[in-house]
N, C-alpha and C positions, 0 to 999 in steps of 0.2 A: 214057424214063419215069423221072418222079424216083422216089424211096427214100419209102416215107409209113408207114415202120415206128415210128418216133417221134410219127407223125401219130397211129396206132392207139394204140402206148402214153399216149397223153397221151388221149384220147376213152375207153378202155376204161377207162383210171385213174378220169376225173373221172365215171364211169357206175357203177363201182363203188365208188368214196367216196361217191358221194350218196347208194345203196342202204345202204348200212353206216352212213352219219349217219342215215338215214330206220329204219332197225331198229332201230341204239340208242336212237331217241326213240321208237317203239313200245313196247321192252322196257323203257326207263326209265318210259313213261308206263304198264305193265302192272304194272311193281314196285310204283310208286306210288300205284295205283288202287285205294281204299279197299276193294273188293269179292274184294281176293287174299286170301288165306290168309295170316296174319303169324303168326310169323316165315314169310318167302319161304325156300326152299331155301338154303343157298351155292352151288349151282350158278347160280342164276338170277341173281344179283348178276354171279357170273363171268362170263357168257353178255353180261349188259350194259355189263360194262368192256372183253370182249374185241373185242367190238362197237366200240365208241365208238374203241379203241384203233387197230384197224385202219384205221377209216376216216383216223385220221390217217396212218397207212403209205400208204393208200392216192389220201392228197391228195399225197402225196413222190412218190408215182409219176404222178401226173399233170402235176407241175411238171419234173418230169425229161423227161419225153418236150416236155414244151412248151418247155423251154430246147433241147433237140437236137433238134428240130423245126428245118428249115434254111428251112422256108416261113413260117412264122408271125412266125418274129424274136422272140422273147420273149429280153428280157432280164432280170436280176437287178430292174431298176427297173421291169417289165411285169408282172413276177409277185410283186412284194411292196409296190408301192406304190398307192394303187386310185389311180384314173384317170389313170396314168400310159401307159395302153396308148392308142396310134393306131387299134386295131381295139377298135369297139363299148366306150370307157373307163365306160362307166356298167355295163353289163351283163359287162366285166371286174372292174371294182372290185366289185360284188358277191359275186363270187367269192374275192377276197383277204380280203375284211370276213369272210365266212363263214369263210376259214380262219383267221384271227386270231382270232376267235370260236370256233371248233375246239381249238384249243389252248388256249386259255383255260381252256375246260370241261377239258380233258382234262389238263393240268397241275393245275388244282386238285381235280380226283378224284384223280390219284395222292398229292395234299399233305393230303387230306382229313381227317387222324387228325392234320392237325399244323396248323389253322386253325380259327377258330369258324365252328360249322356256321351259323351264319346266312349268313356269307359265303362258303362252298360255295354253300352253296342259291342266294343268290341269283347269282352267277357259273353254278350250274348251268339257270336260266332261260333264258340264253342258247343252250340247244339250240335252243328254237323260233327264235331268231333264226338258227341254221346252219341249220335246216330250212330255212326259209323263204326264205332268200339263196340257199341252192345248190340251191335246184329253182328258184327265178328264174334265175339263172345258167345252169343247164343250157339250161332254155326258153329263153332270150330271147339268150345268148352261143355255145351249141354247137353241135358241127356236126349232132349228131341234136336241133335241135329242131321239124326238120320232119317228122320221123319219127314217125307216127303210135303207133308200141307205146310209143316213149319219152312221147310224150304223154300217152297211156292211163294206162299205167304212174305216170307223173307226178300223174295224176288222180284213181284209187284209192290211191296211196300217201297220197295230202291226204287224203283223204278217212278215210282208218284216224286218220290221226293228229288229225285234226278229232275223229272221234267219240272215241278214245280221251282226248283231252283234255278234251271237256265229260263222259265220263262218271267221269273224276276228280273236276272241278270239280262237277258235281250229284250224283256221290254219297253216300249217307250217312254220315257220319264215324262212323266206330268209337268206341265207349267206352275212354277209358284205361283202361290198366291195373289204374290204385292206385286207382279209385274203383269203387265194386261200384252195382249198379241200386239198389238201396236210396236208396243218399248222392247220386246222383245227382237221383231223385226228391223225396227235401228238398230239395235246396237249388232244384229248378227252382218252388220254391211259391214 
């Protein structure tokens, strides 16, 4: 019987990167969602960097088990190039797209205070794109995508992040700051 210790590492890795990508866009889209309390804590900002952070520790551990994996064969050009893989290359490359798109995000949140925030923000939109790539990826490229809890799982995790996101988008914007209900009121005549 072969060794599939590498096997596990690399399935647990990519199980546990996508829950950690799927929490930080939860808690990004909680921070976000007009109906919080602002200012948010500092702990809640932290909670969502440390989030986001991890999940890229946690794609290194999924590429390391998948390079010393002696069954799969992934090489340097299987796991950083999309559709350079022989096995399933559409629903691999998805997975490399989502990690290039991971780092992305998570490079320019650390650079954040040293960029205009327009182009944070919009570099930071590409969560939804690692969402949505690496629960494809899982489903459609892994070895638990016949796994029913992973499915499930996969199914209410959409589902958080679907509602959380239309209930940003629908709802009601907060009043700035500098202008008081009064100034607000002229000028909407």
């Amino acid at each position: 019987m072969r060794d599939q210790t590498w096997w596990y590492v690399a399935r647990s890795g990519g199980i546990v990167a996508w829950a950690l990508a799927a929490l930080a866009v939860i808690w990004g889209l909680q921070l976000s969602t007009r109906l919080v309390r602002k200012p948010a804590p500092a702990w809640v900002l932290d909670l969502h960097r440390f989030l986001g952070g991890l999940a890229v520790v946690f794609v290194g551990v999924h590429l390391f088990g998948l390079a010393l994996d002696s069954f799969i064969g992934f090489g340097p050009a299987e796991l950083f190039v999309p559709f350079a893989s022989s096995y399933k290359p559409t629903e691999v490359a998805l997975g490399v797209v989502a990690m290039y798109l991971l780092v992305a995000v998570e490079v320019t949140s650390l650079l954040m205070k040293r960029m205009p925030r327009r182009v944070w923000h919009g570099v930071h939109y590409a969560s939804y794109a690692v969402f949505v790539l690496g629960t494809m990826h899982g489903l459609l490229a892994g070895t638990d995508r016949s796994n029913v809890v992973f499915q499930w799982g996969c199914l209410i995790v959409s589902g958080i992040v679907l509602y959380m996101t239309l209930v940003r988008i629908l709802a009601p914007k907060r009043a700035s700051r500098g202008r008081s209900a009064a100034g607000r009121a002229g000028t909407a005549s």
